[in-house]
C-alpha positions as CSV (number, residue, x, y, z in Angstrom):
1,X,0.0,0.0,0.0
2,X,0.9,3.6,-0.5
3,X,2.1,5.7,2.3
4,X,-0.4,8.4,3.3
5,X,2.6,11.1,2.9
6,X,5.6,11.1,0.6
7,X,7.9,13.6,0.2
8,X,10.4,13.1,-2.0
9,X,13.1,15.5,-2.6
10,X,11.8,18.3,-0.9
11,X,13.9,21.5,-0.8
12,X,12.8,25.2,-0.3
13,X,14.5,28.0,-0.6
14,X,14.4,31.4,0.7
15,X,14.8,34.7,-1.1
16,X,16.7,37.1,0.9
17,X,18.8,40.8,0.8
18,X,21.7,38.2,0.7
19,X,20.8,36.0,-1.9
20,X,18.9,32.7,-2.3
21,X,19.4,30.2,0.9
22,X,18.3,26.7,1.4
23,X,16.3,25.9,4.2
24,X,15.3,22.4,3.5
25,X,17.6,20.8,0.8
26,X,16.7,17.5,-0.6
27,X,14.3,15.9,2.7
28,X,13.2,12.5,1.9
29,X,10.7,10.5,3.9
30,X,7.4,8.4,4.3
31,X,4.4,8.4,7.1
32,X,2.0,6.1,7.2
33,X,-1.7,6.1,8.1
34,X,-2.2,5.3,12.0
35,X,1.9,5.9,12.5
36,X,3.7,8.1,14.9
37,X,7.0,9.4,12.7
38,X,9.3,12.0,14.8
39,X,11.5,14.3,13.1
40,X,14.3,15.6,15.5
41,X,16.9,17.8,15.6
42,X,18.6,21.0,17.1
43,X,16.5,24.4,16.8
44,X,17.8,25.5,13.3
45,X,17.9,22.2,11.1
46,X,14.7,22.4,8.8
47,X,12.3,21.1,10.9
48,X,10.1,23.5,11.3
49,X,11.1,24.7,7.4
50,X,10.2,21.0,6.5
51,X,6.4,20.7,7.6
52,X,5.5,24.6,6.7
53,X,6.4,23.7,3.3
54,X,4.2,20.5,3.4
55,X,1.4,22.9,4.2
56,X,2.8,25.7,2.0
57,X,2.2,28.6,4.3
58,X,4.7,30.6,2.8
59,X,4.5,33.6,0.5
60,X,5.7,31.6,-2.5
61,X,5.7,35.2,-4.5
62,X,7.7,36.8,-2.3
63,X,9.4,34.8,0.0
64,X,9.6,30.8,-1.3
65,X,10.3,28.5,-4.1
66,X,9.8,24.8,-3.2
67,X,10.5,21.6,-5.4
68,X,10.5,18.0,-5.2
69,X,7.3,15.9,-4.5
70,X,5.1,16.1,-0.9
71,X,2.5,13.5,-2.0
72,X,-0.3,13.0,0.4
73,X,-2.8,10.3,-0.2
74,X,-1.8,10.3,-3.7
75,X,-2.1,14.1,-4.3
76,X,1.0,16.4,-4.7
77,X,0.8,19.0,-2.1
78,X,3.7,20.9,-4.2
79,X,1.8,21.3,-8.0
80,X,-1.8,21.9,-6.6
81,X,-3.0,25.4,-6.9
82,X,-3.5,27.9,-3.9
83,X,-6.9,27.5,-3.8
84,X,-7.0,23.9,-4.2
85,X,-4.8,23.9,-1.2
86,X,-6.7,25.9,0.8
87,X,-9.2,23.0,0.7
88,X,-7.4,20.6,1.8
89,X,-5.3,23.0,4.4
90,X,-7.8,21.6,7.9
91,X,-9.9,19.1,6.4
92,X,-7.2,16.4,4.5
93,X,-4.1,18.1,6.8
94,X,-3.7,20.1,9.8
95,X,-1.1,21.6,11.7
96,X,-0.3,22.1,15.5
97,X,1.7,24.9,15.9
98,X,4.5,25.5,18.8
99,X,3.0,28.1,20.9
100,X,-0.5,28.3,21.4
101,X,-1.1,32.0,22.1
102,X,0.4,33.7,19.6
103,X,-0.9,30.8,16.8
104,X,-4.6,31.5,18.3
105,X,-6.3,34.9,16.9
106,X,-6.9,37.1,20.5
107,X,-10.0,38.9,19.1
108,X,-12.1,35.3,18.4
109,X,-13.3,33.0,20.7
110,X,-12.4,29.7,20.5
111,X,-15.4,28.2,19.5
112,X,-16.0,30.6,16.7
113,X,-12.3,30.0,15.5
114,X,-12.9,26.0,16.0
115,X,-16.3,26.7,13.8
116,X,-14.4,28.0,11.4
117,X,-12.9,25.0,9.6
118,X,-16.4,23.4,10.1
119,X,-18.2,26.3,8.1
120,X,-15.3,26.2,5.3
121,X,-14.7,22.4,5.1
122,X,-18.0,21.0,6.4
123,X,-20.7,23.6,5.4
124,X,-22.1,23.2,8.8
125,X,-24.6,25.8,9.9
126,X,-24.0,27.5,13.4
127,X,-25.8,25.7,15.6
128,X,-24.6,22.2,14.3
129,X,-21.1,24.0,14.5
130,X,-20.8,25.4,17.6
131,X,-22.3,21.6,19.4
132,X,-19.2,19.7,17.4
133,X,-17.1,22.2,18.9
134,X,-18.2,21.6,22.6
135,X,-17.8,18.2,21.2
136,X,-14.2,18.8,20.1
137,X,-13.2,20.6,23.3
138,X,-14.9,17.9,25.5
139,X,-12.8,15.4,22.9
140,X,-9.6,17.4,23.9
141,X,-10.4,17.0,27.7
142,X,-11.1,20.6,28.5
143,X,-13.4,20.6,31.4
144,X,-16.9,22.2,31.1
145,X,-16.3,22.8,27.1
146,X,-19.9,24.3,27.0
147,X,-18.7,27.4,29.0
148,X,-15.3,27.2,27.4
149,X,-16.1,27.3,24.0
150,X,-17.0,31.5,24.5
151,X,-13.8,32.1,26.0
152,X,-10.6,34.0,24.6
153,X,-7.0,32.8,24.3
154,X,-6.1,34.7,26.6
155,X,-8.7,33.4,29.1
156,X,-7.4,29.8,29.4
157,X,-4.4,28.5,30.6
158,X,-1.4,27.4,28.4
159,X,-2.7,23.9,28.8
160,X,-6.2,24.4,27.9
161,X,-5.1,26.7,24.9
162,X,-2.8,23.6,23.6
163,X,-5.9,21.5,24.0
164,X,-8.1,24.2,21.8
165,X,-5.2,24.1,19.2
166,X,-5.6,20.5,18.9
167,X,-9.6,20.6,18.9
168,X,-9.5,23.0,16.1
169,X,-6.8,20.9,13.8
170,X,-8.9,17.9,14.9
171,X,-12.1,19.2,14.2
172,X,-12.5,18.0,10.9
173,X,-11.0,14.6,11.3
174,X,-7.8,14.8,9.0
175,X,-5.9,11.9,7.5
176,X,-3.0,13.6,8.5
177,X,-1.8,15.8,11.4
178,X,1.4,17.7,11.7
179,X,2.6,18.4,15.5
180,X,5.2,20.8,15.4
181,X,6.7,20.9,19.5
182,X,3.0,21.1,20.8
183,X,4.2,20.9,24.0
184,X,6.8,23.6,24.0
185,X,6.6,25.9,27.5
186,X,4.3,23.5,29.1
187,X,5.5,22.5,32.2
188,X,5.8,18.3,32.5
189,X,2.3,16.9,33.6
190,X,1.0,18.9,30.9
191,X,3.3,17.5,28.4
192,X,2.5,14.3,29.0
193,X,-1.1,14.4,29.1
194,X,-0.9,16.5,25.7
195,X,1.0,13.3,24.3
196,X,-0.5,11.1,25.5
197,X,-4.4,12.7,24.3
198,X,-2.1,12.7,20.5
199,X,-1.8,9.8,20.6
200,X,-5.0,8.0,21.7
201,X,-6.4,10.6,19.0
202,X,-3.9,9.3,16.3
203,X,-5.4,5.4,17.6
204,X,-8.9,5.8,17.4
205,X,-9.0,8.4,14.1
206,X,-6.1,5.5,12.3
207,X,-4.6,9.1,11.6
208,X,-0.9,9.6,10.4
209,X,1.4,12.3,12.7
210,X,4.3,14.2,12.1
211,X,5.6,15.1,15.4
212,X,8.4,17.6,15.2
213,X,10.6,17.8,18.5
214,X,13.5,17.8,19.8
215,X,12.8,16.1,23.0
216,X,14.6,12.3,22.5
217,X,12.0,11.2,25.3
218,X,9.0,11.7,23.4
219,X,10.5,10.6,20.6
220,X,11.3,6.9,22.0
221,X,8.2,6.8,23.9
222,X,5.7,7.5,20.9
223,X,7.0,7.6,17.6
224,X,7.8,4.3,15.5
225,X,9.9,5.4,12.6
226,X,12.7,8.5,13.2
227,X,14.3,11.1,11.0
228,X,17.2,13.0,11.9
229,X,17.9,16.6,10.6
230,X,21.0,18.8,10.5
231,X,21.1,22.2,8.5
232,X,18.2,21.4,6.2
233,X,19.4,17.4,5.5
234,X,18.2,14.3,6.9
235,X,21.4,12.9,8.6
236,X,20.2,9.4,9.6
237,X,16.5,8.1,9.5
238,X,15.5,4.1,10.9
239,X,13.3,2.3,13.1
240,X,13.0,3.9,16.8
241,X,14.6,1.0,18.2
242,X,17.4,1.0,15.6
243,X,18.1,5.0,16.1
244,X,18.1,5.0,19.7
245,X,20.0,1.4,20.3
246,X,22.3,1.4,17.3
247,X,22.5,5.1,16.6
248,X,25.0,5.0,13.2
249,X,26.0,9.0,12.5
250,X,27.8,10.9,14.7
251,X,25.4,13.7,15.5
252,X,22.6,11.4,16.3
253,X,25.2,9.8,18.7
254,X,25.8,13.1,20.2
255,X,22.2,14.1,20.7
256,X,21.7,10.8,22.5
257,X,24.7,11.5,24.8
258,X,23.7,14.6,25.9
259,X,20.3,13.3,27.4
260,X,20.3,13.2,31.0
261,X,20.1,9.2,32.6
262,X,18.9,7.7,35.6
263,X,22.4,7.3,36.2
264,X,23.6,10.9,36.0
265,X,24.5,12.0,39.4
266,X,24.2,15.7,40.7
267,X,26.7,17.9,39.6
268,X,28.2,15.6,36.5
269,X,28.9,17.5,33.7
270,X,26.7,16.1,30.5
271,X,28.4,15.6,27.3
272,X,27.7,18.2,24.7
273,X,28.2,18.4,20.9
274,X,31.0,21.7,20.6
275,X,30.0,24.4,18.8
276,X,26.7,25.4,17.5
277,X,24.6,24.9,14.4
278,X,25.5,27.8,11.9
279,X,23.7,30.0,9.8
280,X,22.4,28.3,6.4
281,X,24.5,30.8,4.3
282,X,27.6,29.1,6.1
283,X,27.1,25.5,5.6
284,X,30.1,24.4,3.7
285,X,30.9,22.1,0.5
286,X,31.2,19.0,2.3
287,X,28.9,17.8,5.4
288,X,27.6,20.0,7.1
289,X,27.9,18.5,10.5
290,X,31.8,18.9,10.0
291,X,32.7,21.4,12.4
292,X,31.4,19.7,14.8
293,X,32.3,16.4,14.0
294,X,34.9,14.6,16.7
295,X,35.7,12.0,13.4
296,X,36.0,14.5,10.6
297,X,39.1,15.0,8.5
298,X,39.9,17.3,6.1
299,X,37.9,14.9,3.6
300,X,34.9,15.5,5.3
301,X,34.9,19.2,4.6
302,X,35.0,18.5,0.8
303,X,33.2,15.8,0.1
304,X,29.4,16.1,0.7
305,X,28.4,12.4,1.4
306,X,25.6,10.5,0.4
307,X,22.6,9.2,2.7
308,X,23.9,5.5,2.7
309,X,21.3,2.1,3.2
310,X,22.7,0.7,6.0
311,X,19.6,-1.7,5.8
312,X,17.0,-2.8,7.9
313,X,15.6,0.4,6.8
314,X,18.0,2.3,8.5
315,X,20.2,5.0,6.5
316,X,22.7,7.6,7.9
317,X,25.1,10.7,5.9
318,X,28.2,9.6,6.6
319,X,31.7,9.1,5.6
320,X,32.7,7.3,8.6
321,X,30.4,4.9,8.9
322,X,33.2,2.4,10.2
323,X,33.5,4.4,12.7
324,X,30.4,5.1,14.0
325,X,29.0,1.5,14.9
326,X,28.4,-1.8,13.8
């Protein structure tokens, strides 16, 4: 069977005072209906790049140019027309966006922003509108959702605001939802009930997610299938298991490191990768990851490698390979 999302090649660039940059350079992966995929890495790699130009919410005048292929349920995302992809923008496709307040409009309630997508999508008058959002909010776990549902963003807590985002991208039961850090500033037993609500959502609706992250935890905990980004590349991309027990390029290794264990005792130092990820108008001829690489030679800084099959559905961008594991 077909996956519900393809993208194949993807790569955007930007148009700046500077010149053209590339955000997102050749991103290559597959999500399937009722699977949890992660896509990790550093603040600065793509990731965020990556799923706003599966939805195309950029000014593609302006600001964008995109290529390659984002097939979802056998329709390419990249070659439809605006309009065409304003239908299927919250009803095929959704998006859960990092921070709640700023992503919700302050002048609208909720449940006139949640009724919305219902009136676009779903032609639903207002009455049958505003009871599937109570139904939505109630879905979410938002207690008494009839009261809710008439209050502003700025009326609910940072919780209950994350739990409205979801109800709105939820609303209209998409084949695919796109989770970019929905948990971001929420403080722990929040984060995990947010998950946790994802993914008994993703269960019951047999609904594909993209959750975007950079929090390994989650990662291992939810998702099935992994992709690794550095400076707009997928680095290394397997099975959870396989990326988390066998982990085959060296930035993955170092992300992994640098996770606090059980075993870390107060006032150990935790390993860190040196350095920092630089700007996209910086990235070098050869791997990008070079810099920063403790196995890198002089080769490495010339020679752009290839994203190599290291099977079992795992692959990893590396020229050390050898080095890195079994």
């Amino acid at each position: 069977m077909a996956p519900l999302l393809r993208v194949d090649g993807l790569r955007t660039e930007f148009r700046t005072l500077r010149g053209s940059v590339t955000a997102v350079d050749g991103v290559s992966f597959e999500v399937e209906a009722g699977q949890m995929f992660g896509l990790v890495g550093e603040s600065g790699c793509g990731k965020s790049v990556t799923s706003q130009s599966i939805m195309r919410l950029y000014d593609e005048k302006k600001l964008a140019r995109h290529s390659g292929k984002a097939i979802l349920d056998g329709e390419d995302l990249l070659s439809v027309s605006q309009k065409r992809m304003r239908q299927i923008r919250g009803r095929d496709i959704s998006m859960i966006f990092q921070d709640a307040l700023s992503s919700l409009n302050p002048v609208f309630t909720i449940g006139w922003q949640i009724q919305e997508a219902l009136k676009m999508h779903q032609k639903l008058g207002k009455r049958e509108s505003r009871e599937r959002a109570i139904e939505m909010l109630r879905l979410t776990g938002i207690p008494s959702p009839d009261k809710r549902v008439d209050c502003y963003p700025h009326e609910l807590s940072g919780g209950m605001r994350q739990r409205a985002m979801i109800a709105m991208a939820l609303v209209c039961t998409p084949k695919l939802l796109i989770a970019d850090e929905p948990t971001t500033a929420l403080d722990v037993t929040i984060q995990a009930q947010i998950m946790e609500m994802i993914v008994d959502l993703k269960d019951r609706l047999n609904m594909g997610v993209l959750l975007i992250t950079h929090d390994l935890g989650v990662v291992a905990q939810t998702c099935s299938r992994v992709v690794v980004m550095y400076l707009g590349q997928v680095v290394e991309e397997g099975d959870s298991c396989d990326i988390f027990d066998n982990p085959r390029h060296p930035y993955t290794i170092g992300l992994l490191r640098s996770v606090p264990s059980v075993s870390t005792k107060k006032g150990d130092p935790l390993p860190v990768i040196q350095g920092s990820v630089p700007p996209l108008d910086k990235a070098g001829a050869g791997c990008r990851f070079a810099d920063r690489c403790p196995l890198a030679d002089e080769g490495c800084k010339i020679e752009p490698p290839a994203l190599v099959d290291l099977g079992g559905g795992q692959k990893a961008r590396c020229r050390k390979l050898d080095l890195t594991g079994g």
